[in-house]
N, C-alpha and C positions, 0 to 999 in steps of 0.2 A: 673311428669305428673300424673293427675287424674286416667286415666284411664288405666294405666299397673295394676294396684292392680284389677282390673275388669277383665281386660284380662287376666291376671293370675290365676283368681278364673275360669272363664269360662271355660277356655283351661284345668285346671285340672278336673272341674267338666264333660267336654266333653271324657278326656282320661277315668275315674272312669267309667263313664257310657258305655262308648266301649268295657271297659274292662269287667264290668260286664255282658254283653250279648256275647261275644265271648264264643265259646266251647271251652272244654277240649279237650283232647285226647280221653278220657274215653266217653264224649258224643256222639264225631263224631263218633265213633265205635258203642256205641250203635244204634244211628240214623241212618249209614248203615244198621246193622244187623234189625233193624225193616222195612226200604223202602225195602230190599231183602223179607223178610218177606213176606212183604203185597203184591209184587209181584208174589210170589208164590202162597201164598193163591189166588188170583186172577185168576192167568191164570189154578190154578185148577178148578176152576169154568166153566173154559169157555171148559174144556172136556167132560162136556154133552151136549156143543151146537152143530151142523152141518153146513157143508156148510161156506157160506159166512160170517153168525150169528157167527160162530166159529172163521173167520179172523179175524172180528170188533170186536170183543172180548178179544182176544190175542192184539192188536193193543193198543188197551183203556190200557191193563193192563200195554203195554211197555210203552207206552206215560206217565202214570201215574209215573212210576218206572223213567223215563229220569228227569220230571218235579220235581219231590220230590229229585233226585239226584241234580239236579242244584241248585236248593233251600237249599239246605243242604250248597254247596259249599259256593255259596253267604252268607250264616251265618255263615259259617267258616272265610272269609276272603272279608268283605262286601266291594268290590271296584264296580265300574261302569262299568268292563270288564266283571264282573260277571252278574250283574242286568244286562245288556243285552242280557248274555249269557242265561238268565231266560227266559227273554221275548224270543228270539228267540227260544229255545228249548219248549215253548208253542206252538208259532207259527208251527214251525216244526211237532212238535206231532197231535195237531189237524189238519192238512192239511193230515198227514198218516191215520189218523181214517176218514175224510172225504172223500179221495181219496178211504179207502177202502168198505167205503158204499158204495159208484158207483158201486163199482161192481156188486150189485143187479139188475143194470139199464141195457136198449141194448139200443143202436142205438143211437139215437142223446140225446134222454133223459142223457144219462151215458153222454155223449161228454158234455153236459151242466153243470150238474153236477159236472164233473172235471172242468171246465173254473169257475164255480162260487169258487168249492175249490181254486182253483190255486188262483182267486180275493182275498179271507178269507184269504188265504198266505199272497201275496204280501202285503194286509195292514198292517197284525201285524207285519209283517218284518219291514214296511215301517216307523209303531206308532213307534216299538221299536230303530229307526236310530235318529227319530227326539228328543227321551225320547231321548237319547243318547249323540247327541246336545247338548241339554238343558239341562244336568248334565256335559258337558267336563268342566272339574274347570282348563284349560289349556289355555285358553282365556279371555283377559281381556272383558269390556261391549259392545264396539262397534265390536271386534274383533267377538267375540262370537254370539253377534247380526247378525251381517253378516254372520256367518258362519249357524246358524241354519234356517236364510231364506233361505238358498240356499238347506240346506238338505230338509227343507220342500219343496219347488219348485221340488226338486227331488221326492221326496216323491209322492205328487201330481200326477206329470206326470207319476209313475211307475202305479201308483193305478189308475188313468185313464185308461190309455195302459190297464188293465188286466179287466179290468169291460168294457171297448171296445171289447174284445176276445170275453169276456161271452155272452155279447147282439146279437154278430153278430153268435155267435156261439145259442144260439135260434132262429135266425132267420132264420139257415138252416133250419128248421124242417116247413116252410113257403113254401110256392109255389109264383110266379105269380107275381099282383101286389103288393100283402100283404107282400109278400118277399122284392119286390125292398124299398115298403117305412117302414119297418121293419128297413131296411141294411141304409137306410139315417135317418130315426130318428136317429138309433144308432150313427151314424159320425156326425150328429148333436149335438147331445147330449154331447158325449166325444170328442167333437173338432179334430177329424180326417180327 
């Protein structure tokens, strides 16, 4: 057959080129010791802030340090348990730095605030299941086809439900009838 001598070339040419982006021992060591690094340095920084300025600040630095840890791992051993584990541990981090700006906020302001973070969550959660999907190499075309409509349909309905919370959750802060048609735009809107 023509094309084993092709696939041959490609499959080695794909293993050389895997091979040469993989770390050492010697790297991954160094690449902790600098993401520790730059953590430190960071959350030194944020010993002259106060208050709340002082949380979101530590928060940034930890999110930062979890996100460059993942990323690390993932170039250590680049599988798709990883790439999601990337995506999700973004997702995770900025919903902590988001959640912890609220706390600037009072009263329905802050409540809103947390409902739009919790929204920002749920989608990247939601992008990162369906990327997830659409990388399982564990499915043939129809098999896989089906399977990633249905995570998207999930998906969807998760990230509806949570931007449903957020609208009806601004709409406390309404009175009267501006409240009542506030609360059915919202159900209108996100099919509730």
């Amino acid at each position: 057959m023509q094309f084993t001598p092709k696939l041959i070339a490609m499959t080695a040419a794909a293993l050389m080129a895997t091979s040469a982006f993989a770390l050492t021992a010697e790297e991954h060591k160094a690449e902790q010791q600098r993401i520790t690094a730059e953590y430190k340095a960071a959350k030194a920084q944020c010993t002259s802030l106060t208050a709340n300025a002082k949380d979101v600040c530590e928060k940034e630095a930890e999110g930062r340090e979890k996100v460059a840890k993942a990323e690390l791992e993932h170039r250590k051993d680049p599988t798709e348990k990883r790439r999601y584990n990337v995506a999700k541990t973004k997702a995770d981090t900025a919903y902590a730095v988001a959640k912890e700006k609220c706390d600037d906020l009072k009263g329905n302001a802050e409540d809103v605030c947390e409902k739009d973070a919790k929204a920002q969550h749920v989608k990247a959660l939601e992008a990162a299941k369906v990327a997830d999907a659409r990388a399982d190499g564990s499915k043939d075309g129809n098999a896989k086809a089906a399977h990633v409509s249905e995570v998207r349909k999930d998906a969807a309905q998760n990230v509806r439900e949570a931007d449903y919370k957020a609208a009806m959750e601004r709409c406390d802060a309404l009175s009267g009838d501006v409240k009542d048609k506030c609360q059915n735009d919202a159900k209108r809107t996100f099919g509730q």
